[in-house]
N, C-alpha and C positions, 0 to 999 in steps of 0.2 A: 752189642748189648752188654756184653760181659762188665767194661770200662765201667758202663752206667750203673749196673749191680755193685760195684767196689764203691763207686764213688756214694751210691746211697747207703753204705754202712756209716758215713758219715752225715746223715741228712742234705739232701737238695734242695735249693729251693730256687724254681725256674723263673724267670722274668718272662712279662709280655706273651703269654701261653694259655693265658686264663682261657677262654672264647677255646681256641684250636682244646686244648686238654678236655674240660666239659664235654664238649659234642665227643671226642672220642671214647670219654666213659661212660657217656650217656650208650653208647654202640657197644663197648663191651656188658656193661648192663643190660642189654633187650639183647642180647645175643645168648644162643643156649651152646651147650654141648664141645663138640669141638670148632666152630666157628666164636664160640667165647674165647677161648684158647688162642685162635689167629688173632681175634679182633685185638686181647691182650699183648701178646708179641708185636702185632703193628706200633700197638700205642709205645710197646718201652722202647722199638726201633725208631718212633722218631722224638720220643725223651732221649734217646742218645745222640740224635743227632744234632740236638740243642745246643749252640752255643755261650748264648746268655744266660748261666745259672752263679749260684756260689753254693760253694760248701760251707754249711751250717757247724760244723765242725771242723778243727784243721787236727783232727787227730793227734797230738804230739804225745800223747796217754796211751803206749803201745808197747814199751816194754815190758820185758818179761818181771821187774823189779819192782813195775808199778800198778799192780793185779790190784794190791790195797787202794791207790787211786782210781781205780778203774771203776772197781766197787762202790766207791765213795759217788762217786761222779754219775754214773750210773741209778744209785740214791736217792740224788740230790734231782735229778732229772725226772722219776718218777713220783718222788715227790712234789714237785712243781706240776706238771701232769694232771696229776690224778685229784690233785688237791687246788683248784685253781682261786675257788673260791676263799681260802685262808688267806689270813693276811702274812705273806713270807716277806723275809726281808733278808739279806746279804748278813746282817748281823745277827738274828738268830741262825741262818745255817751257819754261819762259821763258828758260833759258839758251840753247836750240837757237836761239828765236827772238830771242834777242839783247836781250832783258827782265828789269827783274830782277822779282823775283817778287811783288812788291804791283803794277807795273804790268801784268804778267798779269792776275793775277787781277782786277783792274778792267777789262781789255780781253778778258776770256772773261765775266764777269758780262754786260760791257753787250752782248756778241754772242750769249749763248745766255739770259742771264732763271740763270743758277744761278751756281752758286760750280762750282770744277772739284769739286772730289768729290762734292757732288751729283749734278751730272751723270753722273760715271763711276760712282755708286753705281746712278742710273736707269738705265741704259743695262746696266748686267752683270744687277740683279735685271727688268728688262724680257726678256734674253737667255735667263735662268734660267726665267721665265715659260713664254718659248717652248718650252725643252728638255722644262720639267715636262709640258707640255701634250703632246710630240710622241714621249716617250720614257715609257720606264719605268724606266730609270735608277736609281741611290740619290743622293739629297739630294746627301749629302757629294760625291758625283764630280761632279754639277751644279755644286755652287759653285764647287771649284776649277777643275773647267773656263770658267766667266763671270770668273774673276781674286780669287776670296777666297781668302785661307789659312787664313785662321780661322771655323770654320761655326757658332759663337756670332756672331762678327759679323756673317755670312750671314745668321743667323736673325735677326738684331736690324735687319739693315738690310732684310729683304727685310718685318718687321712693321710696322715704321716706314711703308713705301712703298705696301706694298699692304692694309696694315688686317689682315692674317694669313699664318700660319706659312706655309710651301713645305709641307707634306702638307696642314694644311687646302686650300688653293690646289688642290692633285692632287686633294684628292677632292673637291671641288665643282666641277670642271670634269670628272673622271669621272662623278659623278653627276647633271651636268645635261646631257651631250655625248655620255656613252661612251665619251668620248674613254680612252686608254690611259694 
């Protein structure tokens, strides 16, 4: 488990584990006390035993010289986050950050493993993911609240990322979960 703790300082993200991971946190969820505790430990004993993942980050932002990047980068991540709905773009962060916008986007690849819209495209249909899962919601109000205005593009990027539409998505986690 240990490997798998280092490796998520850099974010994981597993392939083809969707189905198996659910049901297992669905059992750490209804599990109380210290069989919460086991059921957890099982679940990161077989996230480590995972061999189909990537790191979301290749870390190369580690020196002791680059505290000030770290910072930066770090930032830029929670703002992107926390703020999904603004409209960001590669050219205002590298103006804020005093960059112009190719050396951005070279100093955001080599700190997260993506291009910035990538990332901000993972990161909103990841969000979307969560709402489909926790809500019963309509599509369209999902999107635009993760930052889409356009829900062709919602559909196209969230096909792209997760292999199918946001209603196939709801009802294969309603029909394997119960979930709502």
């Amino acid at each position: 488990v240990l490997p798998l703790l280092e490796r998520a300082k850099h974010g994981i993200e597993f392939f083809d584990m969707f189905a198996q991971a659910m049901e297992r946190w669905q059992h750490v969820k209804s599990s109380q006390g210290l069989a919460r505790f086991g059921a957890f430990c099982e679940f990161l004993g077989e996230l480590a035993q995972c061999k189909d993942y990537r790191l979301l980050s290749n870390a190369q932002i580690q020196s002791v010289d680059n505290d000030a990047q770290l910072d930066q980068i770090n930032a830029i991540l929670s703002r992107i986050t926390n703020n999904l709905t603004d409209p960001l773009s590669a050219a205002t962060l590298a103006e804020e950050l005093g960059m112009n916008e190719s050396r951005f986007s070279r100093f955001f690849r080599r700190a997260t493993g993506n291009t910035f819209t990538d990332f901000v495209n993972h990161v909103r249909i990841n969000r979307a993911c969560q709402f489909l899962m926790e809500s019963d919601r309509q599509i369209t109000s999902i999107a635009y609240d993760v930052g889409f205005n356009n829900i062709a593009n919602f559909n196209r990027r969230f096909l792209d990322i997760k292999g199918m539409t946001p209603r196939e998505f709801r009802r294969q986690v309603a029909s394997r979960f119960g979930v709502k």
